[in-house]
C-alpha positions, -999 to +999 in steps of 0.1 A: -346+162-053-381+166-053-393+187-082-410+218-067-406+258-069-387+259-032-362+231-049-361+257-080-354+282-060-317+271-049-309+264-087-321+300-096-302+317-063-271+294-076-273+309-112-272+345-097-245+341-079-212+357-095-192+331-083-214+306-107-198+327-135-167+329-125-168+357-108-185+377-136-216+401-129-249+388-132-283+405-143-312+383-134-349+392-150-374+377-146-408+372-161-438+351-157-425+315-171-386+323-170-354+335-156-331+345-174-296+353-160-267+373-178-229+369-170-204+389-194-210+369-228-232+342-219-273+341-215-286+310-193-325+310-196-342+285-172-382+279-175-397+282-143-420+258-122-452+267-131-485+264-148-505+287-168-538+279-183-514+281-218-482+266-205-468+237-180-435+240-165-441+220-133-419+187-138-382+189-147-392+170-180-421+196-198-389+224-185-363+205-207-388+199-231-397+235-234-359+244-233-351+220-265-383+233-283-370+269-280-335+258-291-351+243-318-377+275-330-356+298-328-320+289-339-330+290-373-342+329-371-312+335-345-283+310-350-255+339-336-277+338-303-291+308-295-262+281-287-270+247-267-296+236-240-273+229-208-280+208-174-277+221-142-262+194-121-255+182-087-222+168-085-211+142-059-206+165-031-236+181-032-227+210-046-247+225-078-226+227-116-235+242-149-230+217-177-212+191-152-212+152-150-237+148-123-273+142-125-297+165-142-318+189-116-327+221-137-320+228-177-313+264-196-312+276-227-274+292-234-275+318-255-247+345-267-256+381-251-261+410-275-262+448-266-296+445-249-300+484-256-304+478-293-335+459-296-359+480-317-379+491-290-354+506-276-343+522-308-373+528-323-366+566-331-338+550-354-358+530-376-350+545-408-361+540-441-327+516-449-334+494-415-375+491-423-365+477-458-339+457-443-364+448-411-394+435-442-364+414-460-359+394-427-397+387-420-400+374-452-369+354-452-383+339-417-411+325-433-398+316-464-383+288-443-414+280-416-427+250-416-466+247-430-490+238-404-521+221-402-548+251-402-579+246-394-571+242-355-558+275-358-585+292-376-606+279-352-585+294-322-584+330-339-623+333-337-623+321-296-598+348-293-627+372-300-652+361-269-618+357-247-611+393-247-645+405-243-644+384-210-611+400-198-623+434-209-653+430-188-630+426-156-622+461-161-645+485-165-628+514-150-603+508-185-625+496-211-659+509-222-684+482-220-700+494-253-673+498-274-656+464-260-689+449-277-689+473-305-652+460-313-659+422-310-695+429-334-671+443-357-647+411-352-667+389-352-683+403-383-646+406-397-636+368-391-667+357-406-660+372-439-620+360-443-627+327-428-632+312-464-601+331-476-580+320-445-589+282-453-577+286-492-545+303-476-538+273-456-547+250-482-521+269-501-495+263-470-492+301-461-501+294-424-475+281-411-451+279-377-444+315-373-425+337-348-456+342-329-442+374-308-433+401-338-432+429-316-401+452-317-388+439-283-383+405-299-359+421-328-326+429-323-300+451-346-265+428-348-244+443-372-261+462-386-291+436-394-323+430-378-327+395-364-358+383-348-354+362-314-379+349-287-403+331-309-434+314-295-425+280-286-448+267-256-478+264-274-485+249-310-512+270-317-503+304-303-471+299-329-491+287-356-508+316-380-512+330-411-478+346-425-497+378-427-511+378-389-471+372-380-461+406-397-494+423-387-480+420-351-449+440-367-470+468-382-492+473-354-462+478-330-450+505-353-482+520-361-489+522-325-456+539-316-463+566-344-440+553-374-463+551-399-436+554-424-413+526-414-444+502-411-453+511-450-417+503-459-423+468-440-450+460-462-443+470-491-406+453-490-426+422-477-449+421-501-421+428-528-397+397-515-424+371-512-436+385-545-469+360-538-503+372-557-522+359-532-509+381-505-522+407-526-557+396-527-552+386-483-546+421-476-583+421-475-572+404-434-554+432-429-578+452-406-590+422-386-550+409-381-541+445-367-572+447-347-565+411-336-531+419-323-540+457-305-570+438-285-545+408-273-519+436-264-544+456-243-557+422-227-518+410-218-512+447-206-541+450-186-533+419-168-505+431-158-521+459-132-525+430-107-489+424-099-475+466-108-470+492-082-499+512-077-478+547-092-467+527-120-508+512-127-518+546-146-487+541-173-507+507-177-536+520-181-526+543-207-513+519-227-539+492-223-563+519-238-541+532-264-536+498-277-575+490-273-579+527-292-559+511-321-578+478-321-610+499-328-592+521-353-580+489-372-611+471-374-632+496-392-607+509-426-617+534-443-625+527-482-594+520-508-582+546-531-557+546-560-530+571-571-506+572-604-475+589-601-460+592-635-429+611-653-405+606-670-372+593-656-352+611-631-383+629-624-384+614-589-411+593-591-406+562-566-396+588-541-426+605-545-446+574-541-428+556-511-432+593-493-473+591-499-479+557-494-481+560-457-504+588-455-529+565-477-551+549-454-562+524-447-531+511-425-502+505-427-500+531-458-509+524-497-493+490-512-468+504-540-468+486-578-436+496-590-433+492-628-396+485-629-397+461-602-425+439-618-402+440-649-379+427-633-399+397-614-416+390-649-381+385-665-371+366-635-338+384-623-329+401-592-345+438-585-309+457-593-299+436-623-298+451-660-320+441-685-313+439-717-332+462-745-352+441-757-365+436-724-380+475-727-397+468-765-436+475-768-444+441-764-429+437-732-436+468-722-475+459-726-467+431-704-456+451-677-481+476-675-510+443-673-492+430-646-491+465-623-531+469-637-537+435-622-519+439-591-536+475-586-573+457-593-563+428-568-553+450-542-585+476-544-608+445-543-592+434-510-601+471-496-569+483-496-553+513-512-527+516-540-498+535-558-486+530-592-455+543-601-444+544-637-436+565-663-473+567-679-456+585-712-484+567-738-519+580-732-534+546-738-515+538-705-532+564-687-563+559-702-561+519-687-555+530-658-579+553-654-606+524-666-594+502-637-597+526-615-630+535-624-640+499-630-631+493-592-655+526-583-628+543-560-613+574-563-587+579-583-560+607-587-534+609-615-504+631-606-475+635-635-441+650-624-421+672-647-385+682-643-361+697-669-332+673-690-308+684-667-320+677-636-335+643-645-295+638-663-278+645-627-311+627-608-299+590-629-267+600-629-268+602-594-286+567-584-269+541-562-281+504-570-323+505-582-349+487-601-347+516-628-325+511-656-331+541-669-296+561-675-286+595-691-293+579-727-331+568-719-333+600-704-322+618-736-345+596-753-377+604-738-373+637-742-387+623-781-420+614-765-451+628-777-467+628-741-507+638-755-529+658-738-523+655-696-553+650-676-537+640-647-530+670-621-489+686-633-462+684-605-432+701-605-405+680-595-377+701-603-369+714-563-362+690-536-382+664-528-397+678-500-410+708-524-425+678-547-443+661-520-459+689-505-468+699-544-481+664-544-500+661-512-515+696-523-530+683-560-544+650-538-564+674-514 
């Protein structure tokens, strides 16, 4: 069989055939390098015969190779989905088989179907703040397991990506304005140049690695209950290679661009919180260049799509070509970092408080959260919802803590990014620290303190499902000792529902 599109062609009109499937229905979609064709449980994906500048599927062998090398990137993020790579065969009488004893003239990827209708970009409107926490957890599970990569090649790739899209901008000038395509890549270019050095320690330290490539929400599915990501990158080394944080930037700029601001702050933040990797604090400072980075290649993959669309459907394109090339522009030029204290004592609602602000803290995606009892909990090594013992909340360790969310805060502020602290603040020596840092870092600062009666804060810890705060009706008693000082940090009463204390809050920062 010679090994040509019009021989492919009888494999693929085989494949959609009901009667391949045993007399199931089949759904066949296709897109630019693959069919994919869906019978009642069962998923057969078959590369098709062609070449892109990026990508060779023109022999039998690179389509069976291709086939493996997705079997092999993404049954470790998807191992309920992806199953086997299977042979299409022609059997003895001429007559085409899938998985049979004759020779070999197509491959596919088998794959067990989900409910196609509860991807998250299909669902978006039900990302919630449980399935954004849940949604961070499983990015940074994903590349707690990928596979380091050599970097420089990569490095290297992400600067040529700059002059590429200023190319295929310029092939469309009723889309993109000429000067602000060039005012975006100065500012890239500008951008690269400065994280370059910090990219190269970050590979040094192993933190780019073989990543999913494709974060978008299209590419995660809800199976359940739980996220899982599927349809990694795997036709092109360097496409899937990257900096952990350029992976989940794709993430954030897909929600960010779809108006979630809040879920895309709970991403980070849980990220951020699972890896639990100082230097991640200090590579936000790539932040603005990664989200930029991944708007500009959506606008140049979507705008290259207006070729081969219907001419009604080109001016949806065109709307979201420029609406991702709006967000590229956005991204790229952050406004300056600021830092926030939310303190009070316990049950006073606090970490509510701060996880409702931190996405209205630019720059994007939101303000990066320092939670006191979670880095109590990292410094005494257990897991976030364990109990400590008392000794764990003497002085001493108490000093400890607050160093660690102080050093956090000044690591994150010098990477240009913005910051919450939430902690109780009860000792004025601990607001005065904090108010040195802040200063220290020359950015503005605001101090908020919530108040709330004994009872309320009783019923609030009373009340708490599984948290980072140990703090129970007997601390709460017990603070009610403390001799607070004077309060220079603007009063909030948190003794109505939340949303009364955040628009009280939102109020004292404006």
């Amino acid at each position: 069989m010679n090994d040509n599109v019009q021989d492919q062609a009888e494999v693929l009109r085989f494949l959609g055939d009901p009667a391949s499937h045993r007399g199931r229905k089949v759904q066949r979609i296709d897109t630019h390098a693959a069919s994919v064709f869906l019978a009642g449980d069962r998923v057969l994906k078959v590369k098709r015969a062609v070449r892109f500048p990026f990508l060779d599927y023109s022999t039998l062998e690179q389509r069976k190779a291709a086939c493996e090398a997705e079997l092999a990137v993404n049954a470790p993020y998807a191992p309920q989905i992806y199953l086997r790579v299977l042979p299409i065969t022609r059997e003895r009488d001429g007559s085409l088989a899938i998985g049979g004893s004759g020779d070999a003239v197509e491959w596919a990827v088998e794959m067990r179907r989900f409910d196609e209708t509860r991807t998250l970009d299909r669902i978006a409107g039900e990302i919630d703040e449980a399935l954004a926490d849940a949604l961070g957890r499983a990015v940074a599970a994903a590349h707690a397991k990928a596979p380091r990569v050599e970097a420089a090649r990569w490095i290297e790739a992400l600067g040529s990506y700059i002059d590429e899209h200023v190319e295929a901008f310029a092939e469309h000038p009723e889309i993109f304005s000429l000067a602000e395509a060039e005012a975006l890549a100065r500012a890239s270019r500008a951008a690269y140049a400065r994280i370059v050095p910090l990219l190269r320690e970050r590979g040094a330290r192993g933190l780019i690695r073989r990543i999913h490539g494709d974060l978008h929400l299209g590419n995660i599915v809800v199976i359940d209950g739980k996220p899982v990501l599927f349809d990694a990158i795997e036709f092109s080394d360097i496409i899937a290679s990257g900096d952990v944080l350029y992976d989940l930037a794709f993430l954030l700029m897909d929600l960010l661009e779809r108006g979630l601001p809040q879920p895309a702050n709970i991403v980070l933040n849980r990220y951020l919180t699972e890896t639990h990797r100082i230097e991640d604090l200090d590579a936000l400072a790539t932040l603005p260049f990664f989200l930029s980075m991944r708007a500009a290649i959506r606008a140049k993959v979507t705008v290259a799509r207006m070729g081969r669309t219907p001419a009604k459907e080109r001016a949806e394109i065109a709307r979201a070509t420029q609406a991702y090339f709006a967000f590229a522009l956005r991204a790229i030029a952050p406004p300056g970092p600021k830092i926030i204290a939310v303190g009070g004592l316990s049950g006073t609602g606090k970490s509510l408080l701060a996880r409702q602000l931190a996405a209205d803290i630019l720059p994007m995606p939101g303000a990066v959260i320092v939670r006191s009892d979670v880095e109590r909990k990292l410094l005494f090594g257990v897991v976030e919802t364990d109990k400590l013992p008392r000794e764990a909340y003497a002085v001493a360790a108490s000093e400890r803590v607050y160093a660690v969310v102080l050093d956090k805060a000044r690591r994150i502020l010098a990477a240009g990014h913005s910051a919450i602290i939430d902690a109780v603040f009860a000792q004025p020596q601990e607001r005065a620290s904090f108010a040195a840092a802040a200063k220290s870092a020359h950015v503005p600062w605001h101090g908020l303190f919530l108040t709330a009666d004994l009872a309320i804060r009783l019923a609030r810890v009373g009340g708490r499902g599984p948290d980072a705060s140990d703090a129970d009706a007997g601390v709460a008693r017990a603070q009610e000792r403390y001799e607070l000082g004077a309060l220079d940090w603007a009063p909030i009463d948190a003794s109505g529902t939340p949303a009364e204390t955040l628009r009280r809050a939102r109020q004292a920062l404006a």
